[in-house]
Each structure stands twice: as structure tokens, then as C-alpha cells.
N, CA, C and O of each residue as an XYZ file, in Angstrom:
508
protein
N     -80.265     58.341     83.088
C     -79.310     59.424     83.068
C     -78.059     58.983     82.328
O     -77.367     57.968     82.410
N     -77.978     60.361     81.383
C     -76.537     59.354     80.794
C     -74.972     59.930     81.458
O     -74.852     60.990     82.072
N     -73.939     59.036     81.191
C     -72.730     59.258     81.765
C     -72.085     60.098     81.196
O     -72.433     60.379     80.049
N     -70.804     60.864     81.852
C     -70.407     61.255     81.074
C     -69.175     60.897     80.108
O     -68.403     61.653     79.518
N     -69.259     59.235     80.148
C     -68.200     58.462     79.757
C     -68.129     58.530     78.068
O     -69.198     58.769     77.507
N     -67.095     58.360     77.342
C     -67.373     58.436     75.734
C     -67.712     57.179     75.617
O     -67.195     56.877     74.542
N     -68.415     55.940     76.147
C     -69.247     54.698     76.139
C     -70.155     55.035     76.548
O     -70.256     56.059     77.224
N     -71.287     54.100     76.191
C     -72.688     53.583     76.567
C     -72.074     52.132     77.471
O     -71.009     51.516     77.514
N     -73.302     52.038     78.065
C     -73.832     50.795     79.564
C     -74.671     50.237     78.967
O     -75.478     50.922     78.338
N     -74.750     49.118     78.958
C     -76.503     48.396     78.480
C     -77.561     48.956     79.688
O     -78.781     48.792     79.654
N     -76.790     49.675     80.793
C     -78.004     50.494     81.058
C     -78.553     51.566     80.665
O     -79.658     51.987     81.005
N     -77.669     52.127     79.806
C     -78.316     53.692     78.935
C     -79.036     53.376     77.825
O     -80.056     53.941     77.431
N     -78.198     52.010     77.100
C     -79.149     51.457     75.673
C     -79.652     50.799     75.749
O     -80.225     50.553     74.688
N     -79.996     49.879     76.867
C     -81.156     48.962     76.711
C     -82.965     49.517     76.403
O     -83.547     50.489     76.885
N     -83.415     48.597     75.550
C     -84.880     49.307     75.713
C     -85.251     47.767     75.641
O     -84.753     46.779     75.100
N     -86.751     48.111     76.723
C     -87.174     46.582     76.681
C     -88.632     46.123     76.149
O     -89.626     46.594     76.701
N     -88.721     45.517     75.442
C     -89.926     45.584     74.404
C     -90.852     44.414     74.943
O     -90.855     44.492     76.172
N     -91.652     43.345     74.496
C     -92.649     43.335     74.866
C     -92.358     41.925     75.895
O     -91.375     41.185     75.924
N     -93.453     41.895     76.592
C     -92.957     40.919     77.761
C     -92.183     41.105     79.260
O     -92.254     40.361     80.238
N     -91.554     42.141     79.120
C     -91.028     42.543     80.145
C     -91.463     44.005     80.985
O     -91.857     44.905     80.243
N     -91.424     44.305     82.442
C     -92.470     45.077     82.934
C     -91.161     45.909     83.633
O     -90.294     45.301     84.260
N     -91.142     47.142     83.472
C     -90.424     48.333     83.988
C     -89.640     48.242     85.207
O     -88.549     48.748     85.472
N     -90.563     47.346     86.043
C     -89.544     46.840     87.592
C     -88.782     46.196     87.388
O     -87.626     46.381     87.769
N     -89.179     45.194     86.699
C     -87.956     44.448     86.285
C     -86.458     45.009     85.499
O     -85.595     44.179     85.214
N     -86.322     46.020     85.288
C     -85.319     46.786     84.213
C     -83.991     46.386     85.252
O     -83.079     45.632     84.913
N     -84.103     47.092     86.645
C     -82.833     46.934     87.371
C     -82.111     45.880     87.612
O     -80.900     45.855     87.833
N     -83.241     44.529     87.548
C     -82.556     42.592     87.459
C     -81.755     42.752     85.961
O     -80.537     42.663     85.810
N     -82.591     42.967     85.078
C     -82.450     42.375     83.841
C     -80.823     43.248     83.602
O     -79.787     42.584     83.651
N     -80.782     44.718     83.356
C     -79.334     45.151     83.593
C     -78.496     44.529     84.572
O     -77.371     44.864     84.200
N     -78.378     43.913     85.471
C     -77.381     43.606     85.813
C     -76.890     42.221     85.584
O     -75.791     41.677     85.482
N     -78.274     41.829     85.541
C     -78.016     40.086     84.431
C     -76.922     40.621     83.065
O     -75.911     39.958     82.836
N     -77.218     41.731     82.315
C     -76.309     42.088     81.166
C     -75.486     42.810     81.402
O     -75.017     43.316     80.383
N     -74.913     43.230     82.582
C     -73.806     43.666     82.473
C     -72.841     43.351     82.170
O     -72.033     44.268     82.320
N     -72.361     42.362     81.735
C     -71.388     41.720     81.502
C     -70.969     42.331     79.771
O     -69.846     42.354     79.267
N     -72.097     42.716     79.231
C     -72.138     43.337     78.179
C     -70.974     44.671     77.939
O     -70.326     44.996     76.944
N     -71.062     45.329     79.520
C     -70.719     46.522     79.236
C     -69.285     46.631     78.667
O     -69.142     47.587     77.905
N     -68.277     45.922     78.851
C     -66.815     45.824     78.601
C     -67.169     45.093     76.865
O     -66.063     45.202     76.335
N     -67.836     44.637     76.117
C     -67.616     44.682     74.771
C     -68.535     46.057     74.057
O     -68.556     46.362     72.865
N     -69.080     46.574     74.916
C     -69.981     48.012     74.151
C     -69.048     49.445     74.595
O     -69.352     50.585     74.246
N     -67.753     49.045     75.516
C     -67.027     50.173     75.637
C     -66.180     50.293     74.427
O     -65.305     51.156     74.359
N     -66.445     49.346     73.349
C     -65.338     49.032     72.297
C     -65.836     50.449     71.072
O     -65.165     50.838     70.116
N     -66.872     50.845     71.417
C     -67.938     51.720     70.826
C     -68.011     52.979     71.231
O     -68.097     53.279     72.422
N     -67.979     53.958     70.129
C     -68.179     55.429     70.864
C     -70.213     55.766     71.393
O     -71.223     55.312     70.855
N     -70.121     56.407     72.216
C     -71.242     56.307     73.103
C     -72.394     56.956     71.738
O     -71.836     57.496     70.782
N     -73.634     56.879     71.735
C     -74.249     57.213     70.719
C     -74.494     56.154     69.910
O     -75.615     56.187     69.403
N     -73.937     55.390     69.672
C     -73.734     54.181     68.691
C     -74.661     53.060     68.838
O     -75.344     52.829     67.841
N     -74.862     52.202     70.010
C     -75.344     51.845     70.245
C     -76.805     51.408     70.828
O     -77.241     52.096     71.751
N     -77.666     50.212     70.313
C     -78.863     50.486     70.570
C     -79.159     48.784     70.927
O     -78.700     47.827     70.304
N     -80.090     48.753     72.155
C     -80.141     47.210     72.649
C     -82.104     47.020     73.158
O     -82.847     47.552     73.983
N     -82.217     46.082     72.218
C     -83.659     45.612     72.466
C     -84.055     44.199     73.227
O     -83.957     43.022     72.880
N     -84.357     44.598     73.963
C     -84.571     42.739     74.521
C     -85.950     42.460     74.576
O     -86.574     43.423     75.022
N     -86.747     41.362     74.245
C     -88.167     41.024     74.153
C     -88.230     39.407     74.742
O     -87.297     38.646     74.997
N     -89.681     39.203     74.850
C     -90.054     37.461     74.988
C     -91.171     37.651     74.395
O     -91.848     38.678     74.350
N     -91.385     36.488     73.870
C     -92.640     36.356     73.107
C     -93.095     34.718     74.204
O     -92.476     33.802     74.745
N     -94.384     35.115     74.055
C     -95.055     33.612     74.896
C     -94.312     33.367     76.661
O     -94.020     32.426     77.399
N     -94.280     34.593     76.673
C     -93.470     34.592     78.258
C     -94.223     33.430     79.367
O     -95.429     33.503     79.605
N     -93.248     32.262     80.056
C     -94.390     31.870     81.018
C     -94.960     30.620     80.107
O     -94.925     29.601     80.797
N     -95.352     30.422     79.099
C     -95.785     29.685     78.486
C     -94.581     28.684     77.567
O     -93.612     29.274     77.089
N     -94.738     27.006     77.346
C     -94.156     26.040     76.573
C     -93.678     27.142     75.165
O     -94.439     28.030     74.780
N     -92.610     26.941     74.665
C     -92.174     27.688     73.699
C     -91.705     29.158     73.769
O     -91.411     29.768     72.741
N     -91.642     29.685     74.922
C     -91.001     31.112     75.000
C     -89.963     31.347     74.300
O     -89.067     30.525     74.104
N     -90.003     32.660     73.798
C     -88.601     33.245     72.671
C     -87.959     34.302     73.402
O     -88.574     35.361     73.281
N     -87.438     34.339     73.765
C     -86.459     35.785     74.216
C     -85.124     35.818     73.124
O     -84.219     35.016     72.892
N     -85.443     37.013     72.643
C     -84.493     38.071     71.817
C     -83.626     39.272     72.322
O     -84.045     40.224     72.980
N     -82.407     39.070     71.920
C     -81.759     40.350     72.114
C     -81.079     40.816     71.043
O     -80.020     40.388     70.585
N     -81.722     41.685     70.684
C     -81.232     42.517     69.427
C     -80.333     43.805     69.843
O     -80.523     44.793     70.551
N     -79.245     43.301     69.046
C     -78.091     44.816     69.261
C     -77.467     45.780     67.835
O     -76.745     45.375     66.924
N     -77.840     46.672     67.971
C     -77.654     47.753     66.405
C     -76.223     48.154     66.934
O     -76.343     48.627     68.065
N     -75.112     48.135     66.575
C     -73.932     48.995     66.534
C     -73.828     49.525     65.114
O     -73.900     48.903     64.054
N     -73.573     51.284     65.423
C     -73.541     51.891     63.810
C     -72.462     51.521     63.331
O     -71.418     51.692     63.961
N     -72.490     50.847     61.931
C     -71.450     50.592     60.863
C     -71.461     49.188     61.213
O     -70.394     48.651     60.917
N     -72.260     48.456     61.713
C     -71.900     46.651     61.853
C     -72.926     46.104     61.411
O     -73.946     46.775     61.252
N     -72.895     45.023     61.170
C     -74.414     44.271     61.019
C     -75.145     44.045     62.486
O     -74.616     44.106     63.596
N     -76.318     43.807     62.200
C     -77.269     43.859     63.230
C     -76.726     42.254     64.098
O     -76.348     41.304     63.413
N     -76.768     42.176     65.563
C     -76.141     41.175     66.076
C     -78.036     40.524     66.894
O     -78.853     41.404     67.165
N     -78.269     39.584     67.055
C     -79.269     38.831     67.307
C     -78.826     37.349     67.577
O     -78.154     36.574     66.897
N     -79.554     37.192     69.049
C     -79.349     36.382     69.964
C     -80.778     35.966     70.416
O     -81.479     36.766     71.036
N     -81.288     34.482     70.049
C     -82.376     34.215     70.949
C     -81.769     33.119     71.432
O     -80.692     32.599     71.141
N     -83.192     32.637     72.756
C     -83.115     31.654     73.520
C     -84.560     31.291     73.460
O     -85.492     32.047     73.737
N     -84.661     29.802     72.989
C     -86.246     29.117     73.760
C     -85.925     28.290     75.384
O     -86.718     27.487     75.877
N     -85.169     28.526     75.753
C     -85.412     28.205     77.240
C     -86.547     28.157     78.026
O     -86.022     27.098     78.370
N     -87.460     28.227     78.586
C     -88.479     28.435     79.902
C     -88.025     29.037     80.595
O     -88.437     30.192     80.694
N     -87.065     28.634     81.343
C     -86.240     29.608     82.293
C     -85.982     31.159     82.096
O     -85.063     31.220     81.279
N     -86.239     32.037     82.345
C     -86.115     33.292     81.925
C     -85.174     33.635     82.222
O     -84.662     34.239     81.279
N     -84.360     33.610     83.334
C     -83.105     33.841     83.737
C     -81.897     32.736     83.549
O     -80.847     32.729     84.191
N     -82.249     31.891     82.617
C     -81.433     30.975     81.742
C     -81.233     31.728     80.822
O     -80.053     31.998     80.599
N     -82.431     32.427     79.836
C     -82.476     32.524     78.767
C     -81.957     33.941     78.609
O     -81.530     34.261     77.499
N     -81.948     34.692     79.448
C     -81.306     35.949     79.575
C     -79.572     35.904     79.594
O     -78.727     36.618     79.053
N     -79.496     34.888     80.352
C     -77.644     34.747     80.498
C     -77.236     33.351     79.164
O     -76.207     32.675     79.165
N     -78.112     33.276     78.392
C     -78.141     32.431     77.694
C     -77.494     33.526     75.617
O     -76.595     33.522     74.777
N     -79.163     34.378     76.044
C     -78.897     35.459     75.007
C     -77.535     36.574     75.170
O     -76.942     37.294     74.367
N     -77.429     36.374     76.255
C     -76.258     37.489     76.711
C     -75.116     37.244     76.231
O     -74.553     38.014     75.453
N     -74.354     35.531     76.852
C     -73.589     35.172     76.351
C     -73.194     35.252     74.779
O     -72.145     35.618     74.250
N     -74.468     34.755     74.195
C     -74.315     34.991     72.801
C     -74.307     36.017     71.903
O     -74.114     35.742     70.719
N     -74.475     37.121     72.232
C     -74.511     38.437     71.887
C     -73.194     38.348     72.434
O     -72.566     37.678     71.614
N     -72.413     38.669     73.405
C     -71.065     38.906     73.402
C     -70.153     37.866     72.445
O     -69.099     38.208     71.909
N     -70.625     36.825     72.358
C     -69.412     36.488     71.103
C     -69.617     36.533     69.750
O     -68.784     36.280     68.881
N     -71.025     36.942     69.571
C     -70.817     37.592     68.016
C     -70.221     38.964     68.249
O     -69.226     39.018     67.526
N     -70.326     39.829     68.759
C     -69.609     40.856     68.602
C     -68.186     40.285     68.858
O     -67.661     39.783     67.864
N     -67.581     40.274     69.830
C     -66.032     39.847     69.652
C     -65.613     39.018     68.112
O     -64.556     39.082     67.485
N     -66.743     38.323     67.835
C     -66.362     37.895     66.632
C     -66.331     38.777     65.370
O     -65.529     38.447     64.497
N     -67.061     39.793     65.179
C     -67.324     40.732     63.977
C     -66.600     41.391     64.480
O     -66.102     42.058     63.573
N     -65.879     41.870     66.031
C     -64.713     42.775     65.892
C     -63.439     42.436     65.684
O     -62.558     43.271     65.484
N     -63.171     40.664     65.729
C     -62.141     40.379     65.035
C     -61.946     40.270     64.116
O     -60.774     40.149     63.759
N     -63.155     40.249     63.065
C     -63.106     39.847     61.545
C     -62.535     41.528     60.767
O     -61.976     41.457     59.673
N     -62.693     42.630     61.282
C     -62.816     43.851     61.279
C     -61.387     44.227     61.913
O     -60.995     45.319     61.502
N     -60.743     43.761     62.575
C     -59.854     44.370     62.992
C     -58.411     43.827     62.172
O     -58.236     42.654     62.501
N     -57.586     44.180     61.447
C     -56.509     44.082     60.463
C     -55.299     43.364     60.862
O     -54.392     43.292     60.033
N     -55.088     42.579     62.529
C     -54.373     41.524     62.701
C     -55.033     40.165     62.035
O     -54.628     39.251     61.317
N     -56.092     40.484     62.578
C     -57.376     39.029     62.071
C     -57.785     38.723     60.835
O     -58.509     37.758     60.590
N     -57.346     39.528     59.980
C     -58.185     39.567     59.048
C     -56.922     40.029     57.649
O     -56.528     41.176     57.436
N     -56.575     38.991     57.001
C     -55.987     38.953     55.771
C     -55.887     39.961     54.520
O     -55.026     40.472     53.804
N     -56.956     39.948     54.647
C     -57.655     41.030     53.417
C     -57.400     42.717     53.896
O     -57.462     43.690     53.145
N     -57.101     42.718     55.359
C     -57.032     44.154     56.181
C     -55.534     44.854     56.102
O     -55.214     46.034     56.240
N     -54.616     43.500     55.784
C     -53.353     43.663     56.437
C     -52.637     44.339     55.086
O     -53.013     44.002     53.963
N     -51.461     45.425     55.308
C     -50.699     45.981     54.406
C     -49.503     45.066     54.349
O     -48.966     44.420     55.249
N     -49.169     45.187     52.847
C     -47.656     44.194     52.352
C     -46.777     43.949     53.575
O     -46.218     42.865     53.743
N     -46.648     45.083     54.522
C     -45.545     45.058     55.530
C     -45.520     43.574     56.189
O     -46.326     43.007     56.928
N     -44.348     43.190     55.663
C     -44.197     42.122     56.309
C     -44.325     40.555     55.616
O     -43.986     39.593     56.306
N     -44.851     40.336     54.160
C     -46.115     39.904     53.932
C     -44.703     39.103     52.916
O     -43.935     39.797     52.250
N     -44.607     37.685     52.984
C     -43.443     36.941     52.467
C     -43.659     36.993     50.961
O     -42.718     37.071     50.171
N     -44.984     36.944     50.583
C     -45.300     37.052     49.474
C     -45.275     38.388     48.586
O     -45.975     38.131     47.607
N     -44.985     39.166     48.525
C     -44.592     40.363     47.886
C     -43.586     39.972     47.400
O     -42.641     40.638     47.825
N     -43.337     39.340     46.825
C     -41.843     39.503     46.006
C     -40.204     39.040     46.342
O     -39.703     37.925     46.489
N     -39.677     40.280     46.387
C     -38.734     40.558     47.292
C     -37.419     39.830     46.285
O     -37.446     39.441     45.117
N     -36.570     39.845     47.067
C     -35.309     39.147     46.229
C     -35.428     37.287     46.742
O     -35.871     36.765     47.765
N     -34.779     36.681     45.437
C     -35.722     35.035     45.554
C     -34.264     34.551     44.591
O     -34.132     33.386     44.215
């Protein structure tokens, strides 16, 4: 059900792809909630969140979390952990600091190339 908040929840956008079984949806969201305070940065609609394991259970497991925000580059986070619930708060973590990171590179305090003359010692001025 969706909210009627102008954000998405990684519980409205999560979709969970292969490896993982439908009961499990209510653990795995709240393992990512932590998500939700960098996806409120986003108007609701925008967002789209895939999480998978490949070789679940087995030496070499991959868990992926793939996140689409419209107008960003695609953000991707794995973990080879064993631990599944390592590798979940593992991918999580890391998905939240690439985004904080592409929203600082994007945002015009951070970012050089963003910022207008105002202020800017180098313009000229009287010398």
C-alpha cells in the first residue's frame, strides 16, 4: 500500500529478485530501513530498489542491491559474505553512502563547478 507521503519507503520500492522468498520481505525491510531517511531526499515515484543473492547458502554467495533514482546513475552495492544478515547490513550500508555521496557531488555547496561567482575571490574585482 502506498503512503500518502511525497517519499517512497524501501518498503513501497523494494522488489526482491531471486533468492529470496516472500516471508521473508517483512525481516529484510526492516534490516533496510535505515535506507528510508536518504530516499526521502527523492520525490516519491522516483525510486526503484532490487535486492537479489545468487548461490544463497552456498561458499561464494553474492547479494546485490541495486537502486535506480530518476536522473542519477544507477547505485550498486554487493556483498560476498555467507552471512546473509551480514551481507544485507553490509549492502545497505553501502548503498547509503554512495548516494550521500552522488548527492553531495550534485549539490552546489560541494561541488565547484555548481557554484555562482557570488562570492568567488577569483572574479576579478579591484586588485
Amino acid at each position: 500500500m502506498k503512503s500518502s507521503s511525497s517519499h517512497d519507503t524501501i518498503g513501497e520500492v523494494l522488489r526482491l529478485g531471486g533468492g529470496f522468498a516472500a516471508d521473508e520481505r517483512a525481516g529484510i525491510v526492516a534490516t533496510l530501513s535505515s535506507l528510508d531517511s536518504r530516499l526521502q531526499s527523492f520525490s516519491a515515484g522516483t525510486v526503484d530498489v532490487l535486492l537479489t543473492v545468487k548461490d544463497r547458502d552456498a561458499a561464494g554467495q553474492r547479494t546485490m542491491l541495486e537502486t535506480w533514482i530518476a536522473g542519477t546513475e544507477r547505485v550498486v552495492a554487493a556483498s560476498t559474505r555467507d552471512d546473509l544478515a551480514a551481507a544485507l547490513l553490509e549492502v545497505r550500508d553501502e548503498t547509503i553512502r554512495q548516494i550521500t555521496d552522488a548527492k553531495n557531488q550534485t549539490e552546489a555547496r560541494n561541488n565547484p563547478r555548481l557554484r555562482t561567482g557570488r562570492g568567488d575571490k577569483r572574479s576579478g574585482g579591484d586588485r
